[in-house]
N, C-alpha and C positions, 0 to 999 in steps of 0.2 A: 128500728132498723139498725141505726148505730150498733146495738147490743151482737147483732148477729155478725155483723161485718168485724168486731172489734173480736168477735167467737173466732170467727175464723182465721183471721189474721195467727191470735193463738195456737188454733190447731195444727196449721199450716208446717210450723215448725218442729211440731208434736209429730206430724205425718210423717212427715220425710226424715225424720232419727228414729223412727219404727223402720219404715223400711230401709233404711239403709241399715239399721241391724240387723233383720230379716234375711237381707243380702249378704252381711257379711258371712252371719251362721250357714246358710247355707253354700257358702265359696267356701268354708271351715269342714263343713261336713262333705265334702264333695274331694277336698284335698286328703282331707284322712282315708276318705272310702280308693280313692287311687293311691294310695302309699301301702294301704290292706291288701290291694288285689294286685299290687305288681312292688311287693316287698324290697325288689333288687334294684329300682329305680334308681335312687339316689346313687347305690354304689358302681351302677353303669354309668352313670353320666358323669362320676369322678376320676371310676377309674379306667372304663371302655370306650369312653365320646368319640375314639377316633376307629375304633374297630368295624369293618362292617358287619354287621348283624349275617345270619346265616352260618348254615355249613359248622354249627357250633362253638363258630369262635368266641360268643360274649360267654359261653360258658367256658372255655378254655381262661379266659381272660378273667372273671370273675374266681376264677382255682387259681389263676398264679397271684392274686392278691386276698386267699382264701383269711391271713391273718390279719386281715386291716378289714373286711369288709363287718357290716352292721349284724348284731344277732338275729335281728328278724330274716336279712338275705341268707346269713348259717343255716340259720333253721328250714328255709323253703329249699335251697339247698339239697339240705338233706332228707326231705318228701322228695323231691325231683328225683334224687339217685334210689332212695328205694324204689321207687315207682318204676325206674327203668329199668333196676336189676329184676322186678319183677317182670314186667313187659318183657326183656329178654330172654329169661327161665321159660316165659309161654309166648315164645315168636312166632311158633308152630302152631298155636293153637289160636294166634290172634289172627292171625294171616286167615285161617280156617272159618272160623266162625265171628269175626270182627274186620273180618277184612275193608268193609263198609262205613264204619264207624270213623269220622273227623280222630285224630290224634288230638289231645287238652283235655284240660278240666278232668280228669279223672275218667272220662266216656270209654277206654279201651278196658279200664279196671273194672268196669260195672259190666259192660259187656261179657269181659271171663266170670264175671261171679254170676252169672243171668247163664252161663252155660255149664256151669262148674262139675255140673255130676258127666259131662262128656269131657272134661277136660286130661289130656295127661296128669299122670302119678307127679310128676316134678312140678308141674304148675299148678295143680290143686297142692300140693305143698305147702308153696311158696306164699300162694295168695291166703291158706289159712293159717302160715303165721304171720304176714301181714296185718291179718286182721286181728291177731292175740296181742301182739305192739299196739 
């Protein structure tokens, strides 16, 4: 009986620096997948914390410190603004046939490409050189 009890005593310390590694990797991977899915974060909270949200202002805010902010915010960035110069070339045509569709995540873009042989000449354009980029 000793053997066992003197096993576990052992384990005991073995266990618990498994999972607290366990936990850390996952609090690791859990911070990287929110720094992926919202790439501007850091440079809002440095350089917008006091702005309120809406009405477009953290992107007004995020443009007047366009030279200091992170490449990865650059780059989402510059998806965002294509994405809306497309959206506005086919406002007419989203209102039309997307009028239903949540704004985000790309859902108004897939919606025109899912109608695209009824789309205007200026917005079937746009969206296929969108997708040559």
């Amino acid at each position: 009986m000793e053997r066992t009890d003197g096993w576990q005593k052992m384990k005991r310390p073995w266990l618990i620096l498994l999972v607290t590694l366990f936990l850390l990797s996952v609090w690791i991977m859990t911070d990287a997948s929110a720094q992926e899915s919202r790439p501007c974060a850091n440079d809002i909270a440095k350089f917008c914390k006091d702005v309120k949200p809406g009405g477009g202002n953290l992107a007004r805010c995020l443009k007047e410190h366009e030279s200091e902010l992170a490449p990865a915010c650059k780059d989402h960035i510059v998806r965002v603004e294509k994405r809306a110069n497309q959206i506005e070339a086919c406002r007419d045509d989203a209102n039309k046939f997307c009028k239903d569709i949540k704004p985000g995540g790309g859902r108004i873009v897939e919606c025109l490409k899912e109608h695209e042989s009824e789309l205007s000449p200026e917005c079937k354009n746009r969206i296929s050189r969108a997708q040559k980029k």
